[in-house]
C-alpha positions as CSV (number, residue, x, y, z in Angstrom):
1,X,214.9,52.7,289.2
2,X,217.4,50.4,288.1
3,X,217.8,50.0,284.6
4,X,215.7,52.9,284.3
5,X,217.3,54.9,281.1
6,X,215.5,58.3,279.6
7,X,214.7,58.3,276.1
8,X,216.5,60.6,274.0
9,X,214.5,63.8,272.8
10,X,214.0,63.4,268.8
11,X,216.2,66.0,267.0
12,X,214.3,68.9,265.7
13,X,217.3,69.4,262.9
14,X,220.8,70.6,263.6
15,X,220.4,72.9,266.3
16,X,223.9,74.3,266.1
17,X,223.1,76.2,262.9
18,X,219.9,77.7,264.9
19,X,220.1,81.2,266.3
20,X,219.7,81.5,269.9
21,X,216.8,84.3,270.5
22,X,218.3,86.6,272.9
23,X,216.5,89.4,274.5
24,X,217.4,93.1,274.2
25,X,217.2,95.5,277.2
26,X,214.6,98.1,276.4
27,X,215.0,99.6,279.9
28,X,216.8,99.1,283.3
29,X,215.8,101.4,286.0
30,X,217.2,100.8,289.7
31,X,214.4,98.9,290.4
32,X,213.3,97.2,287.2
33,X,214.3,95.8,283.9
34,X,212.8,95.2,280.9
35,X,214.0,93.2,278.2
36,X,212.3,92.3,274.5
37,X,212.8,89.7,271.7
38,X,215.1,91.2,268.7
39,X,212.7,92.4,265.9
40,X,214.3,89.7,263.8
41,X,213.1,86.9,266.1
42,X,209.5,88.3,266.6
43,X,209.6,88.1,263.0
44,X,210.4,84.9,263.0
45,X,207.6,84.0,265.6
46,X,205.0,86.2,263.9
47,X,205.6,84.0,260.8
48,X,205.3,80.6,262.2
49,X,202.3,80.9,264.3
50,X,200.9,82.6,261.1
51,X,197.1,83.4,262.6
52,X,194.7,84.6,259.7
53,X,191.7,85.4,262.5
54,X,194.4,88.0,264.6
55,X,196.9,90.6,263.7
56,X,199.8,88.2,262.5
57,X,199.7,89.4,259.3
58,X,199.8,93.5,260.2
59,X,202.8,92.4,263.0
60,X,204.7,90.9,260.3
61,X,203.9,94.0,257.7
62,X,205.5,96.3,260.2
63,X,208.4,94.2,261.4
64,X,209.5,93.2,257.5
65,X,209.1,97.4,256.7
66,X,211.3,98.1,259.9
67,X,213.8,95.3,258.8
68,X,214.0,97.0,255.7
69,X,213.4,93.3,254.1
70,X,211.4,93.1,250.6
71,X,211.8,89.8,249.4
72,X,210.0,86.9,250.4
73,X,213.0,84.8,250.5
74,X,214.9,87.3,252.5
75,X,212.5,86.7,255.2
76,X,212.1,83.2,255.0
77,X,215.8,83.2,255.8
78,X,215.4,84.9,259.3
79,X,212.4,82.2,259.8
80,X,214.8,79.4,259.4
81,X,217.3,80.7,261.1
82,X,215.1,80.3,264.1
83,X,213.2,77.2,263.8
84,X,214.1,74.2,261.3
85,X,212.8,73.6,258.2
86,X,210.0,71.0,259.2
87,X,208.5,72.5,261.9
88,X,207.8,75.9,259.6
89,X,204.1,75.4,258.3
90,X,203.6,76.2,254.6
91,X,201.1,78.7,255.8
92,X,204.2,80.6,256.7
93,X,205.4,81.0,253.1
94,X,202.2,82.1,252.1
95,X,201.9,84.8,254.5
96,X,205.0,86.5,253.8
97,X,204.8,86.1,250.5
98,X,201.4,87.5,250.7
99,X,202.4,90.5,252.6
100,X,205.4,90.8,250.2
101,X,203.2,90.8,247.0
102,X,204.9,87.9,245.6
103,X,206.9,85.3,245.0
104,X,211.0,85.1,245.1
C-alpha cells in the first residue's frame, strides 16, 4: 500500500542489557538432538509465570537449591536479567521470597 508505514513495536526496556536464553545440548545422537533452557533461565520462567494452583513453587525450590542461590535478591537478579522490570508481576517477589523464608 502506499504510504502504508508499520508501527513501531513499544519497547519492553533496554533489551541490550537482557540475556539472551540459549539452549544447552543435553544430548546429540546420530539421529537426534536434544537441547534444554539453562537452569538459570527456567528459573527465571518459573518465577514470572508464578502459578500458586501447579508446581511453580516446588520447580523454583529445586532450581534456587541446584543454583546454590539463598537470597531472595540474588534470584530476583537472574529474573531481571531475563525479562524487564515491568513486565515481572509482584507475585514474583513474593514467591521467591516465600520459598527463601524471607526478605533481602
Amino acid at each position: 500500500m502506499p504510504g502504508f508505514r508499520a508501527r513501531p513495536k513499544p519497547a519492553l526496556g533496554n533489551r541490550e542489557n537482557r540475556v539472551r536464553p540459549r539452549p544447552q545440548e543435553v544430548l546429540n545422537l546420530s539421529h537426534l538432538r536434544v537441547w534444554a533452557p539453562s537452569a538459570e533461565y527456567m528459573l527465571a520462567m518459573k518465577c514470572v509465570s508464578a502459578r500458586f494452583d501447579s508446581h511453580d513453587a516446588d520447580d523454583v525450590a529445586f532450581l534456587l537449591r541446584h543454583l546454590g542461590i539463598t537470597r531472595p535478591d540474588d534470584a530476583f537478579r537472574i529474573v531481571e536479567a531475563y525479562y524487564p522490570h515491568r513486565a515481572i508481576p509482584p507475585k514474583s517477589r513474593f514467591l521467591i521470597e516465600e520459598v527463601l523464608g524471607g526478605e533481602g
